[in-house]
C-alpha positions as CSV (number, residue, x, y, z in Angstrom):
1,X,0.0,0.0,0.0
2,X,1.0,3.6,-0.9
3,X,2.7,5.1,2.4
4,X,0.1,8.5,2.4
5,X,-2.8,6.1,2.0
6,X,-1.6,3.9,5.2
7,X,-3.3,4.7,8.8
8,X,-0.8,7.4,10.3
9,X,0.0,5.3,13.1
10,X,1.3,2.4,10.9
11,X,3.0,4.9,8.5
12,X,4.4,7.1,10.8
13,X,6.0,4.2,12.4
14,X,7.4,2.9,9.3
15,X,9.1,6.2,8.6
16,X,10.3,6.3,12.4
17,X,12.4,3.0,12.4
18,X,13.6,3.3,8.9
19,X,15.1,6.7,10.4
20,X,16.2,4.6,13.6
21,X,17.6,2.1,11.6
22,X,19.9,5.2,9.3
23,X,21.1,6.1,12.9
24,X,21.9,2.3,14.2
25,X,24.2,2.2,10.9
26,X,25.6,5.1,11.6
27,X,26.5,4.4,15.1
28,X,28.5,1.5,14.3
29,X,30.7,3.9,12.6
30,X,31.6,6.2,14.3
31,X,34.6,4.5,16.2
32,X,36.4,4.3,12.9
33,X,38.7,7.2,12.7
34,X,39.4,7.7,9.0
35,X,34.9,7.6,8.6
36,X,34.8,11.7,8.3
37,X,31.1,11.5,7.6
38,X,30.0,9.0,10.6
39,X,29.5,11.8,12.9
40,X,27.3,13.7,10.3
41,X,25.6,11.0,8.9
42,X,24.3,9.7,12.9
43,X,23.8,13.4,13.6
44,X,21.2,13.6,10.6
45,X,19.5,10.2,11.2
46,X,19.0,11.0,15.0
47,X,17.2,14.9,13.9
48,X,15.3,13.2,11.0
49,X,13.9,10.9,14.1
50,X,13.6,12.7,16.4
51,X,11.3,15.0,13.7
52,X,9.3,12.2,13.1
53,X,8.2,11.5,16.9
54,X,7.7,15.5,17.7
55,X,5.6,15.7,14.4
56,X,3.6,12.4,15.0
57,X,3.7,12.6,18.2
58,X,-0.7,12.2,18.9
59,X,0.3,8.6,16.5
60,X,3.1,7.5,18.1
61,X,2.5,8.0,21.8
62,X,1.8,4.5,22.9
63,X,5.5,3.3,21.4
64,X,7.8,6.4,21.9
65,X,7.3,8.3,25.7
66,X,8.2,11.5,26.8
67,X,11.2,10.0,28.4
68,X,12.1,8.7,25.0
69,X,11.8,12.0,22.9
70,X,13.9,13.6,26.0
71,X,16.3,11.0,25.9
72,X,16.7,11.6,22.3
73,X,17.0,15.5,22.4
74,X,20.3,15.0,24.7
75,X,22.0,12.6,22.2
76,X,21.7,15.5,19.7
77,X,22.7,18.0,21.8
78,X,25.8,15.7,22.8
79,X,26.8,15.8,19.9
80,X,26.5,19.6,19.0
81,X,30.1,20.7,20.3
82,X,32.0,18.0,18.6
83,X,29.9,19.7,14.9
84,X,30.5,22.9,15.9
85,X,34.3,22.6,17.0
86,X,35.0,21.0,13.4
87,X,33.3,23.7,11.5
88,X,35.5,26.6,13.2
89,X,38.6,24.2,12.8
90,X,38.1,24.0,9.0
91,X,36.8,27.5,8.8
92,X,40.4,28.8,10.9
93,X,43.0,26.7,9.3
94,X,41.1,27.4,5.9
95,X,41.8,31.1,6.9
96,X,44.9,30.7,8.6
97,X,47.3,31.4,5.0
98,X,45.7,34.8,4.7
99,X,46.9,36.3,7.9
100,X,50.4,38.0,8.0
101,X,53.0,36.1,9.9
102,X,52.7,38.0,12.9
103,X,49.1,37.2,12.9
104,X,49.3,33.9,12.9
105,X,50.3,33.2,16.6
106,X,47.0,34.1,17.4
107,X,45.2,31.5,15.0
108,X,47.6,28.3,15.8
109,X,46.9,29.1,19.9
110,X,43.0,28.8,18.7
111,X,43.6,26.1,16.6
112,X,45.0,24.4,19.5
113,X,42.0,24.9,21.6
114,X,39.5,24.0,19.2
115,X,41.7,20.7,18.8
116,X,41.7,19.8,22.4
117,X,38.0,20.6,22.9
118,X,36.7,18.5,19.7
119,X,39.3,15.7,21.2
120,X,36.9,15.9,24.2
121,X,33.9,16.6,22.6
122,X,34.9,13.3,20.4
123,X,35.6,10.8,23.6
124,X,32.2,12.0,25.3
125,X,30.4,10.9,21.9
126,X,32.5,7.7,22.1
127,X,31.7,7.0,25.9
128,X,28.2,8.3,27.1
129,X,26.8,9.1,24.5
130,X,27.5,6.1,22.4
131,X,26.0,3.9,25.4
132,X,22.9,6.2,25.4
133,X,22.1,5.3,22.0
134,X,22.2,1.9,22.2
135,X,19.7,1.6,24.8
136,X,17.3,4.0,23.4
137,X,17.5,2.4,19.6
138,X,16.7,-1.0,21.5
139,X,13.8,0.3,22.7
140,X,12.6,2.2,20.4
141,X,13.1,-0.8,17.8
142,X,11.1,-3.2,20.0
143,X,8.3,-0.8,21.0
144,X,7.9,1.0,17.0
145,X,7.8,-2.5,15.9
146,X,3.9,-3.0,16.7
147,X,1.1,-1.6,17.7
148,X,-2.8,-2.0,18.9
149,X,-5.6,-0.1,16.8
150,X,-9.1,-0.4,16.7
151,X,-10.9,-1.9,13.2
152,X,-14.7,-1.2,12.3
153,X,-15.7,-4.0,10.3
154,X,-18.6,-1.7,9.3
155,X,-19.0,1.3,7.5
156,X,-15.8,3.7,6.4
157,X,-13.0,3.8,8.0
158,X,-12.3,5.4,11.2
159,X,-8.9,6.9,10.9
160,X,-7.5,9.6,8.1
161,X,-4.7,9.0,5.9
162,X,-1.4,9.8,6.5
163,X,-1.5,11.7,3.7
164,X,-4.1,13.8,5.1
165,X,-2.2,13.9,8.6
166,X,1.4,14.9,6.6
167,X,0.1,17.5,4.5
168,X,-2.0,19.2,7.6
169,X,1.2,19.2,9.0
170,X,3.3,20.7,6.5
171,X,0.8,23.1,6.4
172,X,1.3,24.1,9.9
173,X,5.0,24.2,9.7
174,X,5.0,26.7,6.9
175,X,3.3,28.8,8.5
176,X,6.3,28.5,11.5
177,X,8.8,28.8,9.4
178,X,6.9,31.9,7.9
179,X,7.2,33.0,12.0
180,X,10.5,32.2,12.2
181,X,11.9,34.3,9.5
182,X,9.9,37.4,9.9
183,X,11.8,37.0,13.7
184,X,15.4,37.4,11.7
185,X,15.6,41.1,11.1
186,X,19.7,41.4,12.5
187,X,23.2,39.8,11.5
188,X,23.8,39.5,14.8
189,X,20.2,37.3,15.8
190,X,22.1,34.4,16.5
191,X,19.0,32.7,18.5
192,X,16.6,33.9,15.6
193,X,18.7,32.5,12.6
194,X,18.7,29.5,14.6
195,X,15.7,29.1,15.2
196,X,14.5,29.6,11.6
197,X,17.0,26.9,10.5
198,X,15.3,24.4,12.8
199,X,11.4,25.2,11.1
200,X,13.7,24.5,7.4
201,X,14.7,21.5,9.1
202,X,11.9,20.4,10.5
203,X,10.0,20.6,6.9
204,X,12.3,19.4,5.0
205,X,12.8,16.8,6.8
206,X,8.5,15.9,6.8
207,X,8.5,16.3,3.1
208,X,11.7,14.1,1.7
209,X,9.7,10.7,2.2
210,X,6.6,11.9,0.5
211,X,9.5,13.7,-2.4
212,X,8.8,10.4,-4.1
213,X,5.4,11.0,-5.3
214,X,6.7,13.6,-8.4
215,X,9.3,16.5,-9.4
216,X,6.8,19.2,-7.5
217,X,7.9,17.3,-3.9
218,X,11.3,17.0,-4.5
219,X,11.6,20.8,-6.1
220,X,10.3,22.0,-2.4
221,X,12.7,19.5,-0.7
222,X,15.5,21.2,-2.3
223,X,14.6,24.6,-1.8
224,X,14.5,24.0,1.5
225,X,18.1,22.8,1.8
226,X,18.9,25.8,0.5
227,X,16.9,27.8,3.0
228,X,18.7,25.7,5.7
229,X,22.1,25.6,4.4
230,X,22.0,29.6,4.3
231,X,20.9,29.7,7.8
232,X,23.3,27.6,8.6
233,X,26.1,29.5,7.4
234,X,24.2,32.3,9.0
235,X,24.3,30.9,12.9
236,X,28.1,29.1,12.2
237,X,29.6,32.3,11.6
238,X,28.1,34.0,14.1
239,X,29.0,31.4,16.4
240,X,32.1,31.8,15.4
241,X,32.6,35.2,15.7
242,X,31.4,35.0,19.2
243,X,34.0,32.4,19.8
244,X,36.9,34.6,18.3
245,X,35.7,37.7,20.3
246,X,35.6,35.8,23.5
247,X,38.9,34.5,22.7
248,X,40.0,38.1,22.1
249,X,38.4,39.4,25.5
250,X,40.7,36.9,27.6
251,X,43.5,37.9,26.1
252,X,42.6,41.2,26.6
253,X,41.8,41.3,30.2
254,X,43.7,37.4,31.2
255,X,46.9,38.2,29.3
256,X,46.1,35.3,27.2
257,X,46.3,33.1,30.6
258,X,42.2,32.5,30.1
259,X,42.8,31.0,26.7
260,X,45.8,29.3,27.4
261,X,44.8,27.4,30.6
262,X,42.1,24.8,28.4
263,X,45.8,24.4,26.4
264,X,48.2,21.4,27.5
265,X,51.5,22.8,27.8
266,X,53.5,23.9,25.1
267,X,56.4,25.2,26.7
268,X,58.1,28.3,27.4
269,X,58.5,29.2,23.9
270,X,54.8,28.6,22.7
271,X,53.2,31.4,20.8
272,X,51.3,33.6,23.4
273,X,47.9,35.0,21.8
274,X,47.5,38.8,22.5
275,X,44.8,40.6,21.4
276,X,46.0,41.9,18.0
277,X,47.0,38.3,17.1
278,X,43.3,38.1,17.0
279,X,41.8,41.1,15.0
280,X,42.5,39.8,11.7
281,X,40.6,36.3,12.5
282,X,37.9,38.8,13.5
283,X,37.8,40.7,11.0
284,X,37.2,38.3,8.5
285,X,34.7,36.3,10.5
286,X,32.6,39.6,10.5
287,X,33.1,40.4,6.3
288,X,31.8,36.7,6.1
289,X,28.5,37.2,8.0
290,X,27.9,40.1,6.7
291,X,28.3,38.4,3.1
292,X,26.1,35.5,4.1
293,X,23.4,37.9,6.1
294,X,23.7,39.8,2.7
295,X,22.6,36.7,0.9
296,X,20.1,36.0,3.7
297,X,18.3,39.0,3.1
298,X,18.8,39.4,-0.8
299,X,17.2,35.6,-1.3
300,X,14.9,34.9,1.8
301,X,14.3,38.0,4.0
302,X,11.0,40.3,3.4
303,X,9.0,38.2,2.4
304,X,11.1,36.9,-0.4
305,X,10.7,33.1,1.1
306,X,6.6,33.7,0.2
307,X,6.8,31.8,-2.9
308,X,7.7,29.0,-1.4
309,X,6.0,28.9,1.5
310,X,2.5,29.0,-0.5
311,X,3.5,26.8,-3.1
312,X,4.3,24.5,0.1
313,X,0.9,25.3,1.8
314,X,-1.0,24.2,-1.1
315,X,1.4,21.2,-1.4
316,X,0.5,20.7,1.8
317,X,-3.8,21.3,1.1
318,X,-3.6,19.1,-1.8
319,X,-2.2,16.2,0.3
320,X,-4.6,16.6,3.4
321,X,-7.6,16.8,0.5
322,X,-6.8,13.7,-1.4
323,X,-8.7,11.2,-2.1
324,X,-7.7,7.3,-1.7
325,X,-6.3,5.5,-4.3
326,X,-9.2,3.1,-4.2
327,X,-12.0,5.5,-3.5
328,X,-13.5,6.8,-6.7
329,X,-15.5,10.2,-5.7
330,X,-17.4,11.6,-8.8
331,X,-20.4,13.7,-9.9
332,X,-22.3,12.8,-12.4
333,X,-24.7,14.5,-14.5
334,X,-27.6,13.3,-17.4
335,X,-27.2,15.5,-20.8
336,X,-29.4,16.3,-23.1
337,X,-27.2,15.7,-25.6
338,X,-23.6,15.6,-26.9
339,X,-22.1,18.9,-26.3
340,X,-20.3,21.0,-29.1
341,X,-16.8,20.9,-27.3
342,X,-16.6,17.2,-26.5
343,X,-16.6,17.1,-30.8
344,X,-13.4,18.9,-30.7
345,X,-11.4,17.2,-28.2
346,X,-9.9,13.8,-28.2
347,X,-12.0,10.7,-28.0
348,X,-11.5,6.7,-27.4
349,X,-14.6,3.7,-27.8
350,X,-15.1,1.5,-24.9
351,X,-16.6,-1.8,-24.1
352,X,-16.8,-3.5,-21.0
353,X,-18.7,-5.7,-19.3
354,X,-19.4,-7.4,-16.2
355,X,-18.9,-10.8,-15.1
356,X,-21.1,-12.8,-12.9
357,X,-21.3,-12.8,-8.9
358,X,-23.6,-11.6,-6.5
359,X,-21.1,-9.9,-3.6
360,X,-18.4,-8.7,-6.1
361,X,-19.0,-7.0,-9.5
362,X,-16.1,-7.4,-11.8
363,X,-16.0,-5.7,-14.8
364,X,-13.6,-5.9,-18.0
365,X,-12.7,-3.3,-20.4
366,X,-11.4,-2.6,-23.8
367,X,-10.5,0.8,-25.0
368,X,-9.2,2.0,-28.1
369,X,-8.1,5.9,-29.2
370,X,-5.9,8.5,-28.8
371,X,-4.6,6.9,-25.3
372,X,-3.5,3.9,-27.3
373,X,-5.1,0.6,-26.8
374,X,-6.1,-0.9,-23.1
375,X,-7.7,-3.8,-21.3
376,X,-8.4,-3.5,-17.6
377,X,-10.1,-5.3,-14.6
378,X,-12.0,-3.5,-12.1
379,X,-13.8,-4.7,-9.4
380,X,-16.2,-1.5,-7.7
381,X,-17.9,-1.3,-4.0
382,X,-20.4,0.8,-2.8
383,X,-23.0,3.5,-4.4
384,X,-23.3,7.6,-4.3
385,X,-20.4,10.4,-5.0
386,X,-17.8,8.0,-2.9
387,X,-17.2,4.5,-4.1
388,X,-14.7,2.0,-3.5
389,X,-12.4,0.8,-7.2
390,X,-9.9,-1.7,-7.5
391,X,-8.6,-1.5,-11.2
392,X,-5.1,-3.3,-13.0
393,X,-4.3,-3.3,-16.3
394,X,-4.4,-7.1,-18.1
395,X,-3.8,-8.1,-21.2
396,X,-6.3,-9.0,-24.5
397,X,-5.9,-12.9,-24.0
398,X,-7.2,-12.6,-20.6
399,X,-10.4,-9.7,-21.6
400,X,-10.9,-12.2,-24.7
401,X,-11.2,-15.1,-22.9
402,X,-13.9,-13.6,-19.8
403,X,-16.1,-11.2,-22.3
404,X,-18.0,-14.4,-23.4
405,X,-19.0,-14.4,-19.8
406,X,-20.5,-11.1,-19.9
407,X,-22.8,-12.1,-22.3
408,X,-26.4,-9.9,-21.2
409,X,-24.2,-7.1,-19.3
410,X,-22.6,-5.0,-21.4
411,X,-22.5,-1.2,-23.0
412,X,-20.3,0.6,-25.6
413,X,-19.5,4.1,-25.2
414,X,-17.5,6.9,-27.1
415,X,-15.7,9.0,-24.1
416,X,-14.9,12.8,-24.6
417,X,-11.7,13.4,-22.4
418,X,-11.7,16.8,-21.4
419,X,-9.3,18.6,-19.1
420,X,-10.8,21.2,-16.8
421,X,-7.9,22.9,-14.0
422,X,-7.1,20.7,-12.0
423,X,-9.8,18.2,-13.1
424,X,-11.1,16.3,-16.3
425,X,-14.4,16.0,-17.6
426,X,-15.2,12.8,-19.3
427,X,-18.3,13.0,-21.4
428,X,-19.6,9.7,-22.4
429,X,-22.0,9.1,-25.9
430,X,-23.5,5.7,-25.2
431,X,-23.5,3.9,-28.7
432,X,-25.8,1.2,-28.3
433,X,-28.8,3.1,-26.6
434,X,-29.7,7.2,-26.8
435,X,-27.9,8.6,-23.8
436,X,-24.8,11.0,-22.9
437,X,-23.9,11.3,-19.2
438,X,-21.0,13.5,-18.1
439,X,-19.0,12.6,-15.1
440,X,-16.0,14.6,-12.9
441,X,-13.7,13.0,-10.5
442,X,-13.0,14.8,-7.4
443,X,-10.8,14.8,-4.6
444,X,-12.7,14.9,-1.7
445,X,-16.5,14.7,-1.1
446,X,-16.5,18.4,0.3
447,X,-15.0,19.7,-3.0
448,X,-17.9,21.6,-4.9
449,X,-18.6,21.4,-8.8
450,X,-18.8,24.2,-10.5
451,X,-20.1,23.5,-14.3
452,X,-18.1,25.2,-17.2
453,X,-20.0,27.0,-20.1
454,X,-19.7,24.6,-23.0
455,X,-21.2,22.0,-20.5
456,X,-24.1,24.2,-18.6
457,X,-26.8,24.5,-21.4
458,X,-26.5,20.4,-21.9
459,X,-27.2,19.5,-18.1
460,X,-30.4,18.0,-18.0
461,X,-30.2,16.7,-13.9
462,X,-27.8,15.8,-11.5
463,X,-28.0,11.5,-11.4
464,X,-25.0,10.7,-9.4
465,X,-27.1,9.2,-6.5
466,X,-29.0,7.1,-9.1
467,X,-28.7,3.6,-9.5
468,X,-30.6,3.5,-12.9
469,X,-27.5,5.7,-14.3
470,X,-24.7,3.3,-12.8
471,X,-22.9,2.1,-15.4
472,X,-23.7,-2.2,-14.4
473,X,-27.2,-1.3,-14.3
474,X,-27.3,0.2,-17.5
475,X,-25.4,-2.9,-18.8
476,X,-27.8,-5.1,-21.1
């Protein structure tokens, strides 16, 4: 079954373990020194996670607790100063050539530091947190694995999709991510850009599993990466420059003794950081945020980010509107005859009939035109605007040997295809009797009809609640 047509609970732990599962693989990683992308690659599994439980969290309460989600949250944030030292390591040392000589005391002391605190930020990964993971992902495995609902052997189902539930969601989030961006009106918001990287991440990381369904999914997904990847930049190099100004101020007020003491000894003749030795460094950390704020604002700022944002919101409507695979919900309406425009557009002949069985109507159809040629099998539940259809292509050996079984139940149509919005109209002139009935399929019983003007003068009555204009009554 399609993963947005599933019950959210199943679905939503599907996504979870798959996610748990990225992290477990991870995990065993990370103990191998020359892995550079271990770290990164748990890091992302254990957000994308713990995403999943926040935004499921009414579906996915009986398996993952409070405890669980908190227990989660500190992994992550265990892990935060081992990313962040690496980023101003690479950013320094990439940094370091530019300085004049005498500068560069100050940037091999800093290096130094940010060495010996990712060395410690790297063992407490190693130790604690490593042992905190492997609890967690045990239980987590064992309790997402399963899980009780309720089934009503009668009447529709209780429980929306998780389509529905997903694009509900996105909606939501858009419109905190909106929030959260309005919030960043200064280069030095730190908390702000922060916090408006976390929304990006947050719906990016709800839409990438449902990216699969077409180009319009995945076209948002990557948009969003490069919302996030922007803020990112944004709240490093702020970070950054706060850690280089601190690093300034104890040399400043310390003489250097505030930096130095987190430093194992280098000896008497170890470069001693003053605060000149750290201008430069600062200096350049400031041009770069003001670049990347510059960005910020030029791409994403103002409104700018409105675009996507509504072409996510409606994403988002048309997801939480759609119909079920197997439910067809159409209108249908009795013409008084064949309509000028359905002359002009293309056209295909059908025949189909229905096999025999009392519970279970089956049906078989050729079709021939502009489509190319088709034979199908459909099997159809239910009366009124919502029914339930089961349909698979077959092939002409298998229609040619059940038609002589529909002998007595049977109708030939021409069908008018024509596209309306979002929608089609299919217009169908019955060959072997006088009748034309026009039919739309919808996405939602809620959705209204509204009837174009090549179609309006030609509607004779609405029949979609009648079973003398179903197709296998009509059959003879």
């Amino acid at each position: 079954m399609n993963l947005l047509e599933r019950p959210p609970e199943e679905a939503a732990r599907l996504l979870a373990l798959s996610f748990l599962a990225e992290a477990a693989a991870a995990h065993g990683r990370l103990r191998n020194p020359d892995d550079g992308e271990a770290l990164h690659d748990f890091r992302v599994a254990v957000r994308r996670l713990r995403s999943c439980c926040r935004g499921f969290r009414p579906y996915l309460k009986a398996s993952v607790s409070r405890k669980q989600r908190r227990r989660l949250r500190e992994i992550t944030l265990a892990t935060n100063a081992a990313r962040d030292t690496e980023v101003q390591l690479n950013w320094v040392r990439a940094r370091r050539e530019q300085l004049l000589e005498t500068e560069r005391a100050g940037a091999d002391r800093l290096i130094a530091r940010l060495q010996a605190r990712r060395s410690q930020a790297h063992a407490l990964i190693l130790d604690r947190v490593s042992a905190e993971f492997v609890v967690v992902e045990a239980r987590l495995r064992r309790r997402l694995s399963e899980f009780q609902t309720r089934v009503h052997l009668h009447g529709r189902p209780q429980h929306p999709s998780f389509g529905r539930v997903a694009g509900t969601l996105a909606q939501l989030q858009a419109v905190a991510l909106r929030d959260r961006l309005a919030a960043v009106v200064g280069v030095q918001g730190t908390d702000e850009a922060h916090r408006a990287r976390i929304a990006a991440k947050r719906l990016r990381y709800l839409l990438e599993p449902l990216a699969r369904r077409g180009k319009r999914a995945k076209a948002l997904v990557d948009h969003l990466r490069a919302l996030q990847d922007l803020l990112g930049e944004v709240r490093d190099t702020q970070v950054l420059v706060r850690e280089i100004l601190s690093a300034r101020e104890w040399a400043v007020n310390d003489g250097a003794t505030g930096l130095d003491a987190e430093l194992p000894d280098h000896g008497a003749d170890a470069p001693r950081v003053t605060a000149p030795d750290l201008d430069a460094l600062a200096r350049l950390g400031q041009a770069q945020l003001t670049q990347v704020f510059c960005r910020l604002e030029a791409e994403w700022l103002g409104g700018r980010a409105e675009g996507l944002l509504r072409s996510i919101e409606r994403f988002g409507k048309a997801l939480a509107t759609r119909r079920r695979r197997d439910v067809e919900i159409e209108r249908k309406f009795l013409l008084t005859g064949l309509p000028a425009r359905a002359r002009e557009v293309a056209s295909l002949t059908v025949e189909q009939g229905w096999l025999p069985g009392e519970t279970l109507k089956g049906r078989i159809r050729h079709s021939l035109g502009h489509v190319g040629e088709r034979y199908t099998r459909t099997i159809k539940l239910g009366v009124g605007v919502a029914r339930t259809e089961f349909e698979e292509e077959t092939t002409r050996e298998v229609f040619e040997s059940l038609w002589p079984l529909t002998s007595g139940r049977r109708v030939q149509k021409v069908r008018h295809v024509i596209p309306a919005g979002d929608h089609v109209w299919e217009v169908d002139d019955f060959t072997d009797r006088e009748l034309v009935l026009a039919e739309i399929e919808l996405n939602s019983e809620q959705e209204s009809v509204e009837l174009p003007d090549w179609l309006k003068s030609y509607v004779g009555r609405e029949v979609t609640n009648q079973p003398d204009y179903v197709n296998l009554n009509l059959a003879k």
